[in-house]
C-alpha positions in Angstrom: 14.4 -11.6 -15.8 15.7 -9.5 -13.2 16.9 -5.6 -14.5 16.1 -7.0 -18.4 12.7 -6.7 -18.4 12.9 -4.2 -21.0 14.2 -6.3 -23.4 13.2 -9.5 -23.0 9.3 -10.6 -23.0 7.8 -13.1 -20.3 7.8 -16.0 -22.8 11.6 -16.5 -22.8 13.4 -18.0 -25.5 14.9 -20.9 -23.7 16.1 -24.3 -24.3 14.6 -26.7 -22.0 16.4 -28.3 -19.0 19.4 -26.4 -17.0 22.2 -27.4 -15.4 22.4 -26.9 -11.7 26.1 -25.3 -10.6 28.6 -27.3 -9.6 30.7 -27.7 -6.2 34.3 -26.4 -5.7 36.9 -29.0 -6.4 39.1 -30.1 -4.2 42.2 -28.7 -5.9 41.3 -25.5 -7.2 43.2 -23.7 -9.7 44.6 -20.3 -8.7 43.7 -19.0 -5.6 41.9 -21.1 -3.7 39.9 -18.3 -0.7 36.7 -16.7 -2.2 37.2 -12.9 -2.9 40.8 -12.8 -2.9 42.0 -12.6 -6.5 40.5 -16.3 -8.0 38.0 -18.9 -8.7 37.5 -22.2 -7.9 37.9 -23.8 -11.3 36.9 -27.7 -12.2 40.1 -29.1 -13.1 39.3 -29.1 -16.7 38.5 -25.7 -16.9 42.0 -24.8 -15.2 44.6 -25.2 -18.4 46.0 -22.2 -20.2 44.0 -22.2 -23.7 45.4 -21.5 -26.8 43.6 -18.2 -28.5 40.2 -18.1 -28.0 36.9 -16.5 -29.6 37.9 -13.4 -27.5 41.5 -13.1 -27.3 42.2 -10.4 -29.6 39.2 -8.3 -28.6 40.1 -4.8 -27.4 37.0 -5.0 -25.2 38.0 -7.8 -23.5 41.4 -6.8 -22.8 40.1 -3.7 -21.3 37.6 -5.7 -19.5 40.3 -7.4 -17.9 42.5 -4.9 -16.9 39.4 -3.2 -15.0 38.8 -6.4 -13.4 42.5 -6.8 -11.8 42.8 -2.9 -11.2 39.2 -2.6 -9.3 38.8 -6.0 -7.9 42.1 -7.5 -7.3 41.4 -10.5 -9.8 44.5 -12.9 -10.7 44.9 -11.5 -14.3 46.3 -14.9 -16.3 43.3 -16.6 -14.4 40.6 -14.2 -15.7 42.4 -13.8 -19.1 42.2 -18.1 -19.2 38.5 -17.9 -18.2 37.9 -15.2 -20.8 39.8 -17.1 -23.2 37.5 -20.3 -22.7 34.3 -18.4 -23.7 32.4 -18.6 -27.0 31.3 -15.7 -28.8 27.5 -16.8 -29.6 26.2 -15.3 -33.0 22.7 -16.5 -32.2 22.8 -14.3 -29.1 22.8 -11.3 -30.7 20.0 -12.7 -33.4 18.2 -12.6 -30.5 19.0 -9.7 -29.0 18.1 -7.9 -31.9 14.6 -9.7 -31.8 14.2 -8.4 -28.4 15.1 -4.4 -29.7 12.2 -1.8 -29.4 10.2 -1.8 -32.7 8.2 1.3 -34.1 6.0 -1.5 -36.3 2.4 -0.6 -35.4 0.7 -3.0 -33.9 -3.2 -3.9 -34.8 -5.9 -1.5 -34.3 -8.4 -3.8 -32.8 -9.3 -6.6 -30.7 -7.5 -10.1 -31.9 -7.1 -11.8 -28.8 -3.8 -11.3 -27.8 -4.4 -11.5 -24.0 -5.7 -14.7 -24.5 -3.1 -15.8 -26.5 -0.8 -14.7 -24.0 -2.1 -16.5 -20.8 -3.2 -19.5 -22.6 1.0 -20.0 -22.7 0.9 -20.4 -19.3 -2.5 -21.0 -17.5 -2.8 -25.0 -18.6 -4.1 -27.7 -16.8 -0.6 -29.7 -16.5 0.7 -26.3 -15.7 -1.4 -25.8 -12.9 -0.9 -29.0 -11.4 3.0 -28.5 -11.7 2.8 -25.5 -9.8 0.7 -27.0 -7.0 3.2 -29.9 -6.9 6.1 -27.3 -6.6 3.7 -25.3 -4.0 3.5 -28.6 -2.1 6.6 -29.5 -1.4 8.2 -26.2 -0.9 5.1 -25.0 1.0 7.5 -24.3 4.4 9.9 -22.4 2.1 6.6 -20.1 0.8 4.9 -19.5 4.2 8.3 -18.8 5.8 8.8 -16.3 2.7 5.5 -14.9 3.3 6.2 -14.3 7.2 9.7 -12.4 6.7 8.7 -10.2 3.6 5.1 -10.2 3.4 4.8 -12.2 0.0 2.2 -14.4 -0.5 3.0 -17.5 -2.0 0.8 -16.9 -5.0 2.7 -14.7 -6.3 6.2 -16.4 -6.0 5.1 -19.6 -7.3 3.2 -17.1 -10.2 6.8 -15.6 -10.8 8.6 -18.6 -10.9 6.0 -20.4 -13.0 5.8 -17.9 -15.4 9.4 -17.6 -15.3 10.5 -21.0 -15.8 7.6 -23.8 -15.2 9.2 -23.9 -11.7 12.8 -24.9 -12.7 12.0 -26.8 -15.7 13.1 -24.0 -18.0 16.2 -22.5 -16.3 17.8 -22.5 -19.8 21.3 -24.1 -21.0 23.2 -21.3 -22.5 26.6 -20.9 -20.5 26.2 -17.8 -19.1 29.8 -16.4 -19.3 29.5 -17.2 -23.2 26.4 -15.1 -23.4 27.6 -12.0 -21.0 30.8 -12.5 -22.7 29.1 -12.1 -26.3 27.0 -9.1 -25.1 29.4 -7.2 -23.4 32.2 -7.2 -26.4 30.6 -7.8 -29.6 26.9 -6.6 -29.3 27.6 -2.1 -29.1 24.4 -1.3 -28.9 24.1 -2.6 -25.0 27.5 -3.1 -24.0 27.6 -1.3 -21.1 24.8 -3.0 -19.3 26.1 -6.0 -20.0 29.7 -5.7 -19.7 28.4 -4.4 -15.7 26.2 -7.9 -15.5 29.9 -9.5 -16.6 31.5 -8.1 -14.1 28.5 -8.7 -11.4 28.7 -12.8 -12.5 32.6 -12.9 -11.8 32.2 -11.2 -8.6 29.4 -13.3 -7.6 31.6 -16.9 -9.2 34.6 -15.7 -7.4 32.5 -14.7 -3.7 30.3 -17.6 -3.9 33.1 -20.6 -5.0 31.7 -21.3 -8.4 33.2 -22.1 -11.7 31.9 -19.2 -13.9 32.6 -22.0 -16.7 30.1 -24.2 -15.4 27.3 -22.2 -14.7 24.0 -22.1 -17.2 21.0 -19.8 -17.8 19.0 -17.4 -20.2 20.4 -16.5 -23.7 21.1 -13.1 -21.7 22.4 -14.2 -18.8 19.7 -14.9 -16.4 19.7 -17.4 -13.8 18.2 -19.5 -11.7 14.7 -20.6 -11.0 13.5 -16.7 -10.9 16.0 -16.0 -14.1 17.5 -13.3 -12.0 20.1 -10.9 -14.0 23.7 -10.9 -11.8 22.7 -7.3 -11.2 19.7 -8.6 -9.2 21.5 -11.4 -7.8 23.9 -8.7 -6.1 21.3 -6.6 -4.2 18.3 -8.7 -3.8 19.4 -13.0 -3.4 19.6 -14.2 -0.7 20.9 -17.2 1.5 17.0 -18.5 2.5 18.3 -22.1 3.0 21.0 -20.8 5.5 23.6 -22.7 4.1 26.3 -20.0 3.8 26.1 -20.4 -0.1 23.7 -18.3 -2.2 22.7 -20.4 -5.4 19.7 -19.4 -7.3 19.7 -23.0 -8.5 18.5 -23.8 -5.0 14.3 -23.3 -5.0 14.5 -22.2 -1.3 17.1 -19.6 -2.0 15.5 -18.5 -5.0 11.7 -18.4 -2.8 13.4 -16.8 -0.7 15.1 -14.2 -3.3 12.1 -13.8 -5.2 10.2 -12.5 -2.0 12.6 -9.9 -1.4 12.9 -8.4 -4.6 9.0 -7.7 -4.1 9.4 -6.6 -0.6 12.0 -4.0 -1.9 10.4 -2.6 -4.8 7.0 -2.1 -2.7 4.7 -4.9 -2.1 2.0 -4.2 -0.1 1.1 -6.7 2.6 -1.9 -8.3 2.5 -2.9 -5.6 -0.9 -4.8 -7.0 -3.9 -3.3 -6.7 -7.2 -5.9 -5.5 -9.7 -10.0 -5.4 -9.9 -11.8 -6.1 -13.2 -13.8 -3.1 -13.9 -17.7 -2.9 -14.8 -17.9 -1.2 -18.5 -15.6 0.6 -20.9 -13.1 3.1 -21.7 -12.1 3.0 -25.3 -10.8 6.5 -25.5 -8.8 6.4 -22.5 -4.7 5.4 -22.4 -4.1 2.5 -20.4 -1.0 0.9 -18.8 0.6 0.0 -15.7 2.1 3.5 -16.2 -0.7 5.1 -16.1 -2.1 7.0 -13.5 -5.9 8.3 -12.2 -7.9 9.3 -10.1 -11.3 6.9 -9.1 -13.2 10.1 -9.4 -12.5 10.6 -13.0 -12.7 6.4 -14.4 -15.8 6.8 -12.5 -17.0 10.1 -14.8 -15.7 7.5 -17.9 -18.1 5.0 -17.2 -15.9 2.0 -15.2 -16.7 1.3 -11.9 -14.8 -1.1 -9.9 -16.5 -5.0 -9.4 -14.9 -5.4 -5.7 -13.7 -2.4 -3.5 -10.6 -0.6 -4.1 -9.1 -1.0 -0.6 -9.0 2.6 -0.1 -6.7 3.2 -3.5 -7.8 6.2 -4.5 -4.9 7.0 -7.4 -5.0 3.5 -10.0 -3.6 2.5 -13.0 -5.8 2.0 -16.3 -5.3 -1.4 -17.8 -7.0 -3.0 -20.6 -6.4 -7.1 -22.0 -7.4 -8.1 -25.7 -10.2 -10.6 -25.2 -10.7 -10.9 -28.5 -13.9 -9.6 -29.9 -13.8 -6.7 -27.0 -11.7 -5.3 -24.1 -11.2 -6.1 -20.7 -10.9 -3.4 -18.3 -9.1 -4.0 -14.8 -8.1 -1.2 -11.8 -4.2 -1.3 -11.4 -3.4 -1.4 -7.8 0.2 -0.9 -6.4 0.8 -4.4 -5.9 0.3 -4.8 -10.0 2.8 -2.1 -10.4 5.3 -4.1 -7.9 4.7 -6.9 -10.0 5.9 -5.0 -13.3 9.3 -4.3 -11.5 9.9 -7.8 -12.5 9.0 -7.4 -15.8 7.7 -4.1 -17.7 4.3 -5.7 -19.5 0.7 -5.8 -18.3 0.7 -9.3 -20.0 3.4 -10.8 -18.0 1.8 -9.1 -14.4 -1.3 -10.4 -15.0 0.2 -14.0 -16.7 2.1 -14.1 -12.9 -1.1 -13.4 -10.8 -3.5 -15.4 -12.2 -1.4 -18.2 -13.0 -0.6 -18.0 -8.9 -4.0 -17.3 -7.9 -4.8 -20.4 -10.2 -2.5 -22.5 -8.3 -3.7 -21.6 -5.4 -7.0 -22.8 -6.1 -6.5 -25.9 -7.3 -4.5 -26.7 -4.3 -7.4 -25.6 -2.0 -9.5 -28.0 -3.9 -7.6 -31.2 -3.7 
């Protein structure tokens, strides 16, 4: 998830199926021109409530009062909107689920990389993904031509992301941003700016905040971007004047742009198994060496490097002994999306897998 990858691991806690957004009704309540004060409502999301989980939340009302002063919203508009949403207790249960831990981890090998891709790397999964690859193959090459990203590695992010729109999620997302930004302290800034990135984005794009559905923390769309992402990396790829991560071609699209902006190398590999061991060694995408000195450790790269000569050090639990790869920059682009080794790796194979079996049918 886009700008949340610090908090939330690969394998998101989701309720199957999602709801795609809905069209602008013909008689829109409040203003009806995008960006000038207020949405395009459904009709039954256009009364005046009565209370409301937040309507005597400080929070809120200053929430509000930031919105109308700094973005010209219609005030009773946003305060009914705000007034429809549901404060989620089980949010935060998982929020807290999600916080950093100081519990030490095992000592040794137990298999946890294995464990890890075995989520994802499936037989049915694979053949999903060459279905998806299939028949938004014009989409990918298209994608590949104006930002240099291979296919592999979009259908790997969306795949891992959501099992290529299958697992979008269900939560209403202005209950969840809603529930974050006013009752959860410990990150209420960052989400009280994703809050206000959704309602710009509803209010510029013509949707009914109330209608649209994603992540327990707000993410969206077949790439489970955050709104934050949505703002300075979607884009319209189906040219239809409307960008809806709901859309796979917009979110292909998307997808390969967020990678060309955070540094993806064209035509770069992503990481090269190494030849021996390095127990004594830190590893991590955020790691940083020289060939020279893995070299004086003992690991020597199985392929050639591509003239790298600065890598990361990573290492995957294969359950009675390590694994030892050669992080390239293309890995560490990969982690932009999400700040594990596991889920980088998960993303790669799982596309290069895909892109096998589609050779070989």
């Amino acid at each position: 998830m886009r700008f949340l990858a610090t908090l939330l691991p690969a394998v998101a806690l989701l309720s199957a199926c999602s709801s795609q957004p809905q069209q602008a009704p013909a008689e829109p309540h409040g203003n009806p021109f995008k960006g000038n004060g207020g949405f395009l409502l459904s009709p039954d999301h256009s009364a005046t409530p009565f209370g409301g989980d937040f309507s005597d939340n400080q929070a809120a009302n200053a929430f509000i009062d930031k919105m109308v002063r700094e973005h010209g919203f219609d005030r009773q508009q946003l305060h009914d909107v705000l007034g429809q949403a549901k404060n989620l207790d089980w949010v935060i249960r998982l929020m807290d689920r999600q916080a950093p831990t100081t519990a030490q981890g095992p000592t040794g090998p137990n298999g946890a990389w294995i464990r890890y891709r075995s989520k994802f790397i499936t037989p049915d999964n694979v053949q999903n993904g060459v279905a998806f690859w299939n028949q938004y193959q014009d989409a990918l090459q298209r994608a590949q031509q104006v930002y240099g990203v291979p296919p592999e590695i979009i259908v790997g992010i969306i795949g891992v992301e959501t099992r290529w729109g299958r697992v979008m999620g269900k939560t209403r997302i202005l209950d969840a941003l809603a529930t974050l930004s006013f009752n959860y302290p410990r990150r209420a800034a960052y989400f009280s700016g994703e809050l206000e990135t959704f309602l710009l984005m509803a209010r510029e794009e013509g949707d009914d905040p109330l209608n649209l559905r994603g992540s327990f923390a707000g993410a969206m769309g077949y790439g489970q971007f955050m709104p934050s992402a949505f703002k300075q990396y979607a884009v319209d790829f189906n040219g239809d004047g409307h960008i809806n991560l709901w859309d796979p071609v917009d979110a292909i699209g998307s997808v390969a742009h967020y990678f060309q902006a955070h540094g993806w190398l064209t035509n770069g590999t992503v990481a090269v198994q190494a030849n021996g061991q390095a127990p004594g060694m830190e590893s991590g995408f955020k790691t940083r060496y020289s060939v020279a000195t893995l070299a004086a450790a003992g690991l020597s790269p199985q392929i050639p490097l591509d003239n790298n000569q600065q890598v990361s050090l990573l290492k995957f639990d294969m359950g009675t002994s390590y694994q030892y790869w050669y992080g390239l920059p293309n890995f560490y682009a990969i982690t932009r999306y999400n700040h594990s080794n596991h889920y980088a790796m998960a993303v790669w194979q799982l596309g290069e897998a895909v892109g096998r079996a589609r050779q070989g049918m």
